[in-house]
N, C-alpha and C positions, 0 to 999 in steps of 0.2 A: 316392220323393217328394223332389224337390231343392229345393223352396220349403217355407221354414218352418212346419210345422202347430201346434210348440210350444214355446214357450221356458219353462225350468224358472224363470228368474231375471228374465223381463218386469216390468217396471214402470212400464209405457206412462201406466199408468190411475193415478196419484199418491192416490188416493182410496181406490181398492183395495191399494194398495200398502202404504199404513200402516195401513189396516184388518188386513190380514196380519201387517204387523210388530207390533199391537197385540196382536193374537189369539194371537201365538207367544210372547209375554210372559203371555199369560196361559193358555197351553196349550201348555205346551210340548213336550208328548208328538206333538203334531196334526203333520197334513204341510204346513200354512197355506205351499200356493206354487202358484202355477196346477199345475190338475190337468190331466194329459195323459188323453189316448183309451184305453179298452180294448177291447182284442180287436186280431184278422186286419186290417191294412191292406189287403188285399187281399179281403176279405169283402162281397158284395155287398148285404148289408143294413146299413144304416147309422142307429141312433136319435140323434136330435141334442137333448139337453135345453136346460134354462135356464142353471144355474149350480150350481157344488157348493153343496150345504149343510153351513153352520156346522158342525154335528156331523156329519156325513154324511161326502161326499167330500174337506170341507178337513179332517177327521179323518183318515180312511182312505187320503186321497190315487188312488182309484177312483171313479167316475162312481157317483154313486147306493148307494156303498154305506157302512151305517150309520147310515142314518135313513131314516123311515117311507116315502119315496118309493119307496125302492127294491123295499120289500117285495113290490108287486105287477110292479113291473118282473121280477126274477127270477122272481118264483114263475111268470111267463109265459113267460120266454123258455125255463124249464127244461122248459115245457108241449109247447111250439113245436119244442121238440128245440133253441133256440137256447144252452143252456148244460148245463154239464156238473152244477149243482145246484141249488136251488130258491133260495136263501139265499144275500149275496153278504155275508159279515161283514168280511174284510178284505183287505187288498190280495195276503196271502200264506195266503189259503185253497186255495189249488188249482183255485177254481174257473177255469175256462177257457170263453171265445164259441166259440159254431162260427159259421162265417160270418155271423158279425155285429160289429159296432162300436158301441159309446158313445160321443158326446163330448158337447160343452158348448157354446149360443153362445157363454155368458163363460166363461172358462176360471178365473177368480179369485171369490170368493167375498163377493157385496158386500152391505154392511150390510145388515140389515130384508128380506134374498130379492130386495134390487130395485134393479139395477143402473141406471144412468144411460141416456141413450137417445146419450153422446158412446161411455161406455164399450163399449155393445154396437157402434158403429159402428167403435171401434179395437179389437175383439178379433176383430170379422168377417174381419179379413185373415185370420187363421188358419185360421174355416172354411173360406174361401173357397179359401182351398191344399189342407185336406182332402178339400173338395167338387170339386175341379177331377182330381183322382186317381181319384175312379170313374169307371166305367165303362157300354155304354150297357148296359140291362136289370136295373142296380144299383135298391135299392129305398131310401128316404129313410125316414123316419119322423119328426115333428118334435113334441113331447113341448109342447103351450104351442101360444099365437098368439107370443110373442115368440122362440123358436123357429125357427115358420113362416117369420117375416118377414124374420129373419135370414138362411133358406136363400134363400128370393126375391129377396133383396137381394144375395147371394154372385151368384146369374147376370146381377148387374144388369137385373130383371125391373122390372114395374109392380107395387105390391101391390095396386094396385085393379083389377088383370087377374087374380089368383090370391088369391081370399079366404080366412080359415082356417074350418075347423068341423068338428064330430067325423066322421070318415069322410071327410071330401070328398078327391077324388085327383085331381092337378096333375099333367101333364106336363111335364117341366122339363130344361135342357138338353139335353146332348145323351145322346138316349137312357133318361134318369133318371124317375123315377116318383116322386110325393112324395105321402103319404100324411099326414093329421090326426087327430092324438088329443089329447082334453084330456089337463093333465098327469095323471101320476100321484101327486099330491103327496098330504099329509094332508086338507088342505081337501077336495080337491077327492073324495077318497074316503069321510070319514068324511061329506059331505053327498050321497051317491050321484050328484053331480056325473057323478060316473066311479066304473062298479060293474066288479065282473071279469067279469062277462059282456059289456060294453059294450067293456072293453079288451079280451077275449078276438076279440071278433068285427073287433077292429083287425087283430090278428094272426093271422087267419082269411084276409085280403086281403090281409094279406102275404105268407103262402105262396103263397096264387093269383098272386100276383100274381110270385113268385120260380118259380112252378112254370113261368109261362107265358113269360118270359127267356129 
């Protein structure tokens, strides 16, 4: 990949920026700097979330792991055969993706869970360099509508041509497969928004859908 997917020391977003430098003064244990992708660059399944969380990924410095979002994330991918353990605690657990990848639209961790609608448009370059690297028969998975609209907007698509909603699957680029799940946040789990069987059967069509590639 020879176009930028992460810059460890970005500070495009001046908002997020001192929100970081705030957060590192007052946690100074945390990894508070955008968080990079984990797993296989070369791994044909790709989950794309919102944003690290406060104690979560801007703690850990891993996608989802360390607060409650992640919980059902791993416990599935480990279901899936997509990780090596159920449980992702930290960045130097051993846990290891098989052919899969996490990232982030925003790669920086923005006040109250909810980034600006300037910030997700200057952090889109990023995906858009990571999204331009798969491949055709690769599988998306995009965690949120903001998410969604992120990936849409990476292929400079219509979003009123490709709508989000649990399950629905988009064709996209060239050769790419894009797939919707509400996230798997707190909210949206402890009000059965999103139950593990609802996630489960996300990641049901995305084997089929990696089987048939």
């Amino acid at each position: 990949m020879s176009k930028s997917v992460y810059q460890a020391n970005c500070k495009k977003c001046v908002r997020l920026a001192e929100f970081l430098k705030s957060s590192k003064k007052k946690h100074p244990e945390y990894f508070c700097k955008p968080v990079p992708a984990f797993g296989d660059v070369k791994a044909k399944f790709l989950i794309v979330g919102l944003a690290p969380g406060m104690h979560g990924a801007n703690a850990t410095g891993r996608p989802f792991t360390g607060d409650h979002a992640g919980i059902l994330l791993y416990e599935t991918l480990f279901k899936f055969g997509f990780a090596t353990k159920p449980v992702s605690v930290s960045a130097d657990d051993n846990l290891k993706l098989k052919n899969c990848r996490i990232t982030n639209a925003v790669k920086c961790v923005p006040p109250a869970n909810k980034p600006t609608t300037e910030e997700i448009k200057i952090c889109n370059t990023y995906l858009k360099n990571e999204l331009q690297a798969l491949r055709p028969g690769n599988v998306i998975l995009a965690l949120g509508k903001i998410a969604h609209d992120s990936i849409i907007r990476s292929f400079d698509l219509k979003l009123s041509q490709y709508s989000f909603g649990h399950e629905n699957i988009h064709k996209i680029g060239d050769g790419l497969t894009l797939i919707n799940s509400y996230h798997c946040s707190r909210y949206n789990t402890q009000t059965k928004r999103l139950t593990q069987k609802q996630f489960e059967h996300v990641f049901k069509k995305v084997t089929d859908l990696l089987n048939k590639s």
